[in-house]
C-alpha angles and dihedrals in degrees: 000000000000080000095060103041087062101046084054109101114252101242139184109212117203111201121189106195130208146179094258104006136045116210108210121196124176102197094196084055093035073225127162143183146155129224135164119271096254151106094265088040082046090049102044083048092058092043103054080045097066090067086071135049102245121207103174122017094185127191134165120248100251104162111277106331101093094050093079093059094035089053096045078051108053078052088059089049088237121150107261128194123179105187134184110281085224087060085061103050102041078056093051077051099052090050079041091236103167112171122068136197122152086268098051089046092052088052088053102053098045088060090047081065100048097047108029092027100205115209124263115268112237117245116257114217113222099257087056094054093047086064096052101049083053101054086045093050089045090047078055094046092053106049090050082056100052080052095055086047088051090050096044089055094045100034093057130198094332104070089022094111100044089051091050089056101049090050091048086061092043091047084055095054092043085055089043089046089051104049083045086054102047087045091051093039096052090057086052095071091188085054100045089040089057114033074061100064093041089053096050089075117091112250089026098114122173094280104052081041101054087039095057088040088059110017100042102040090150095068121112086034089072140086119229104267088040094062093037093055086043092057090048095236087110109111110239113222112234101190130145133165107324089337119093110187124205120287111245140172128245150157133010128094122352103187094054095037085057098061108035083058088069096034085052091051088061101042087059084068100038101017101092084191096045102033084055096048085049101051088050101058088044088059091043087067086254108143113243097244080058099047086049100057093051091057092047077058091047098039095049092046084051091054093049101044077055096054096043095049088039093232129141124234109296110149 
């Protein structure tokens, strides 16, 4: 068996995925072919992949549709990535490939594998993934519900009624989400474990807690500056030749980023760390949105050095 492991050809496989196709490129082969997205498309893939030694079996992350084939594939122990579909594309850029079919993308990205050689994506067990698929239904469901309380204050009187009753139902399927949420994450102890210690900090609610539980995996792993960058609240240097520019922040992780910059906003009221950081900077000359953003730093590093030394909340 260890022969013939070794006999079998190292390959990068490129994979476009779409609702209904999946494009597959091997890049060593300069191989394609096309099959439905489906378990007997996903089947006769893997298949036709186990005559090779994979060493990247890259897809985009487009929704859902490439979880059917990431997941037949962790359960064949290959080495999955599942990369930014900008990455891709600033790659495709780069090699000034400019025109693009399915066949042409799948191309692409398996040369993405072979030169920049992303790093394999962790599986994600399926409770895992329930969970995710909550936070990000209850994420939905509110934001459908901020919309409703816009049009309530700008419809008037006359649609009042008929507002009221739409956020009352929403407001019944948060609750529902919720009390989904808090069953499937006790019987995840890391999570629980977790979202304990995060919420122990004044200004961390539910929300900021379940985002950074599925949406920053990775806290608690990181150093300081590396959180903080993956976030996107560490300022970028844009600097060249006598001129420095001004430090910004860009980039990481929006979702996160969304919602610790509310939760942020609190904790300078109810934060005693953060309000008097805060302060500080105010009466420095700094401008708020400045100040602010340098909490949302502070406050995020806090959180992970929690998370890291498993330590509730004690300054």
């Amino acid at each position: 068996m260890t022969n013939l492991r070794k006999r079998k050809s190292r390959v990068n496989v490129g994979v476009d995925v779409g609702k209904w196709m999946l494009d597959i490129h091997i890049y060593e082969k300069d191989l394609h072919w096309q099959e439905e997205n489906s378990p007997e498309g996903i089947k006769q893939i893997l298949k036709r992949l186990a005559h090779y030694r994979v060493q990247r079996l890259v897809m985009e992350a487009t929704g859902r549709y490439q979880l059917a084939l990431a997941t037949a594939a962790y359960q064949k122990s290959l080495p999955v990535c599942i990369v930014k579909p900008m990455s891709v594309r600033r790659y495709a850029g780069a090699i000034e490939q400019l025109a693009k079919t399915d066949k042409i993308d799948a191309r692409v990205i398996a040369e993405f594998a072979a030169v920049i050689q992303p790093d394999p994506t962790p599986k994600v067990s399926r409770n895992l993934q329930i969970i995710k698929d909550l936070i990000t239904r209850r994420r939905q469901v509110m934001e459908i519900r901020t919309q409703e309380l816009n049009r309530l204050q700008i419809m008037g009187k006359t649609f009042e009624a008929s507002c009221r009753r739409i956020l009352r139902t929403l407001d019944a399927e948060i609750q529902r989400i919720e009390k989904k949420l808090t069953g499937v994450i006790e019987k995840q102890a890391e999570w629980s474990e977790r979202k304990s210690i995060l919420m122990s900090a004044p200004g961390v609610g539910e929300t900021l807690a379940y985002t950074l539980l599925a949406d920053l995996p990775e806290m608690g792993s990181m150093s300081n500056k590396q959180v903080a960058a993956l976030v996107g609240v560490a300022p970028i240097n844009r600097d060249s030749g006598k001129s420095r520019g001004k430090r910004r922040i860009k980039g990481g992780r929006a979702g996160v980023r969304t919602t610790l910059y509310m939760a942020t906003l609190s904790a300078t009221q109810c934060n005693p760390i953060i309000r008097a950081f805060y302060r500080q900077l105010v009466a420095q000359g700094k401008h708020k949105k400045v100040a602010l953003t340098a909490c949302m730093r502070k406050f995020i590093t806090m959180l992970n050095a929690m998370v890291r030394d498993q330590v509730t909340w004690a300054y």
